[in-house]
C-alpha positions, 0 to 999 in steps of 0.5 A, a space after each residue: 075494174 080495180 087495177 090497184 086492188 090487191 092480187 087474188 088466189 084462183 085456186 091454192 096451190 096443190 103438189 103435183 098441179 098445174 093450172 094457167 088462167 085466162 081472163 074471158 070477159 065474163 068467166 075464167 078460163 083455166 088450163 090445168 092438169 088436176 087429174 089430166 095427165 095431158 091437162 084440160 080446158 075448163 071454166 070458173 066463175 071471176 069469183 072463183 078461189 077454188 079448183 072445186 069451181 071449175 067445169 070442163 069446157 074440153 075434157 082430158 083426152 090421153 094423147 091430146 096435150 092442151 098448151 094454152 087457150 087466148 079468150 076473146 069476146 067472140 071466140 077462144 083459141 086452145 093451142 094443143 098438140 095432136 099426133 105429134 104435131 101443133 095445133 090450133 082449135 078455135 071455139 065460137 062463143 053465142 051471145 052469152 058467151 059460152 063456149 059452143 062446138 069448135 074446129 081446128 085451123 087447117 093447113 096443107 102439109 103433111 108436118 108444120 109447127 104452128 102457134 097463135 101468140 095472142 092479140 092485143 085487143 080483146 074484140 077482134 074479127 083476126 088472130 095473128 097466127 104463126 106457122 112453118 113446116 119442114 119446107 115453108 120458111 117462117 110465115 106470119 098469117 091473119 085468120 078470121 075467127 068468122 070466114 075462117 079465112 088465112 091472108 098471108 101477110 109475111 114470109 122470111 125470103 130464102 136467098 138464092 144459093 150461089 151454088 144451087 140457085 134459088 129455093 124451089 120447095 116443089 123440089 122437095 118432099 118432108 113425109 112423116 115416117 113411124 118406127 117400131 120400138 122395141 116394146 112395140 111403141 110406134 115412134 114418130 119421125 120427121 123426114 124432108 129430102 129432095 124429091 129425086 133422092 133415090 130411096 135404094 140405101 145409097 143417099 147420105 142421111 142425118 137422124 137429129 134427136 133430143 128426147 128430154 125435159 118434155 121438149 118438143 123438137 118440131 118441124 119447123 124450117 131451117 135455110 142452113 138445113 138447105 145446104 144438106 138437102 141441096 147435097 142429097 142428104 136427107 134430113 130426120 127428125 127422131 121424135 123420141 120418148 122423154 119429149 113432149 111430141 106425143 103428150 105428157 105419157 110419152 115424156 114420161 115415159 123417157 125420164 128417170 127410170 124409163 130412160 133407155 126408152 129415149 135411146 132405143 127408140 132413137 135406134 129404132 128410127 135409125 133402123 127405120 131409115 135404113 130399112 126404107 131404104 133412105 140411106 145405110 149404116 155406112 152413110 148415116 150421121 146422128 146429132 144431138 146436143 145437151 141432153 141430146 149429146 148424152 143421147 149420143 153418147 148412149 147409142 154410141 155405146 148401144 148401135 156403133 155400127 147404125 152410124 157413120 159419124 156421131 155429132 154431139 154438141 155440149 154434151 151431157 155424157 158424164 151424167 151420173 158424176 154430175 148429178 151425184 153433186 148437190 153442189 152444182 147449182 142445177 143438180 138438186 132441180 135436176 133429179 125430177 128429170 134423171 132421179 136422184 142416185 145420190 139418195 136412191 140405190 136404184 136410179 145410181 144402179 139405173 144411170 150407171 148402167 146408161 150413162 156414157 162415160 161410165 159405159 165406154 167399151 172397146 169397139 169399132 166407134 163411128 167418127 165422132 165429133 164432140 163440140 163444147 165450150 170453155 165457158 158452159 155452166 150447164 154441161 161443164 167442158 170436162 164431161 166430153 174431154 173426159 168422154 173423148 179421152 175414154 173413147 180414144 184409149 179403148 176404141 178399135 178404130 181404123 185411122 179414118 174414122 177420127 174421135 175429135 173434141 172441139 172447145 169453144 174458148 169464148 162460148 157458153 151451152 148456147 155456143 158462139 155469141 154473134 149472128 156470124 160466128 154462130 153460122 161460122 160454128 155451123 158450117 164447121 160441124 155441117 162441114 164435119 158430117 158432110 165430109 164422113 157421110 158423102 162420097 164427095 165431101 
């Protein structure tokens, strides 16, 4: 009503809180984490200007991460995570707009990553709902907030394979699979394979994972993961602690002094797979980039005989020299996430005792293949040349299994710029992997 008055503070900012707030016609509705570690919805008057106004309209449930909520006139819409899956939950509103008893949008997969990026016009019978899963290319839908119907209105096309032919998602199968940690924790996994895989052991395998920064690697579809599929591989997402999978505890049970926590589950779910029968150490490849490579990195030195070949990509592994320099213009905001070893004796004796540089030993490695850039500020390219340099000088390796270090000469973290350069730089490290777990290259 007064587009050129002056801003007003819904509630002062607190350490340690976090809150978003979304117009709602007639009220406020606020997502925030002011003692919910996994946030909650609540509501506040349009006059609000303190927390102290706020009522819960979902209250905080360990394990159920509130991400955000769309108002409109008849309905509001929570995006949430659940059982390490997105999720949308749509609330009717009655005449007066409170929020009454909602119901969550339900689709027919076993894994999907799905999200609702808000409409334009506050009265709407529709929401624009995007979604995918492990085999549904990206697809764009309209719900009706009254029937609760879905219309598919766009699906990305898979091009036919000149090799193996048309994209049949009926000849695959994607199934979630739960690991055991080593306290005990159940640590889920994301798994898509064609469907005549045997599961005996014998099938090529690559565990993908990252597990920091309450990221949250989701299940969604890739056409170059096709060409692994379509060679028998299977393909698994580790869904490690340090992310955001399963709420804000399972991040923060993967950061700073919990951090061995993102590494031994990775081996845990390298374990489930194998002892599923889905592939064997001698067949099973990792990946990871960033954080992910200094993942790598780590259970190169703890499990090198879980794995085949170890692709790491702009690799963090020289993590404790890096963030022993408060110069560098990402280390101070940095110590949130690893701790502080400049200031702090037992995070320096904490990450030194992880850190992959510092813990390179002499050892029968997997094949490894760390790719980096000339031009990366985030993970400077001397981190893996330094890594790879290690590796070379102590390894046992026979000749067969190679330690190799690719630079990028015209790159940054993200690596190549251009649509065809990245998947030029793709199939090379596909080629890589395929080449060191597939008995035909």
């Amino acid at each position: 009503d007064d587009p050129e008055g002056e801003p007003r503070v819904v509630a002062p900012r607190r350490q340690g809180v976090e809150y978003d707030v979304e117009p709602a016609g007639d009220r406020l509705l606020i997502v925030h984490n002011d003692g919910a570690e996994d946030f909650e919805l609540a509501e506040a008057p349009l006059t609000a200007t303190s927390h102290t106004e706020w009522t819960p309209v979902i209250p905080h449930r360990q394990g159920v991460r509130i991400l955000s909520v769309s108002a409109y006139a008849g309905h509001a819409v929570v995006s949430l995570r659940r059982d390490g899956l997105t999720g949308l939950h749509v609330m009717p509103r009655d005449p007066g707009g409170n929020l009454q008893t909602g119901t969550d949008i339900a689709f027919g997969e076993p894994l999907y990553v799905v999200d609702a990026p808000g409409e334009s016009e506050y009265e709407t019978a529709t929401i624009r709902v995007g979604y995918a899963s492990l085999l549904t290319p990206d697809s764009v839908y309209d719900y009706n907030l009254t029937t609760r119907e879905l219309t598919l209105l766009k699906r990305t096309p898979v091009l036919d394979d000149p090799r193996f032919g048309s994209y049949q998602p009926e000849n695959y199968v994607q199934e979630r699979g739960w690991a055991t940690a080593q306290d005990g924790t159940r640590v889920p996994l994301s798994i898509v394979r064609k469907a005549d895989v045997p599961l005996d052991g014998s099938a090529p395998a690559l565990l993908y994972g990252y597990g920091s920064y309450e990221a949250s690697m989701d299940p969604g579809f890739a056409v170059s993961r096709l060409s692994l599929l379509d060679r028998g591989i299977v393909y698994a997402i580790a869904h490690v602690r340090g992310g955001g999978e399963l709420g804000r505890s399972w991040y923060e049970q993967g950061k700073k002094l919990a951090k061995k926590n993102t590494f031994t589950d990775f081996i845990a779910c390298a374990d489930y797979l194998i002892e599923k029968g889905y592939t064997s150490p001698e067949r099973l490849a990792a990946r990871g980039g960033s954080a992910g490579g200094l993942l790598m990195g780590a259970v190169a030195n703890l499990a090198p005989k879980r794995f085949r070949a170890i692709h790491a990509s702009g690799p963090f592994v020289d993590a404790l020299t890096t963030i022993l320099n408060p110069e560098l213009p990402l280390t101070v905001i940095e110590w949130e996430e690893w701790g502080d070893p400049l200031h702090d004796p037992e995070v320096y004796g904490y990450m030194k005792s992880y850190t992959p540089y510092e813990n390179v030993r002499a050892a029968d490695h997997p094949a490894i293949l760390a790719t980096t850039s000339l031009n990366d500020t985030r993970v400077f390219y001397v981190e893996p040349a330094k890594w790879i340099a290690a590796l070379r000088h102590v390894t046992t390796n026979s000749a067969e299994r190679q330690i190799l270090l690719k630079t990028e000469m015209v790159a940054g973290h993200g690596g190549v710029s251009g649509r065809y350069k990245s998947w030029h730089e793709l199939a090379f490290e596909y080629a890589w992997i395929i080449g060191e777990i597939t008995s035909d290259g």
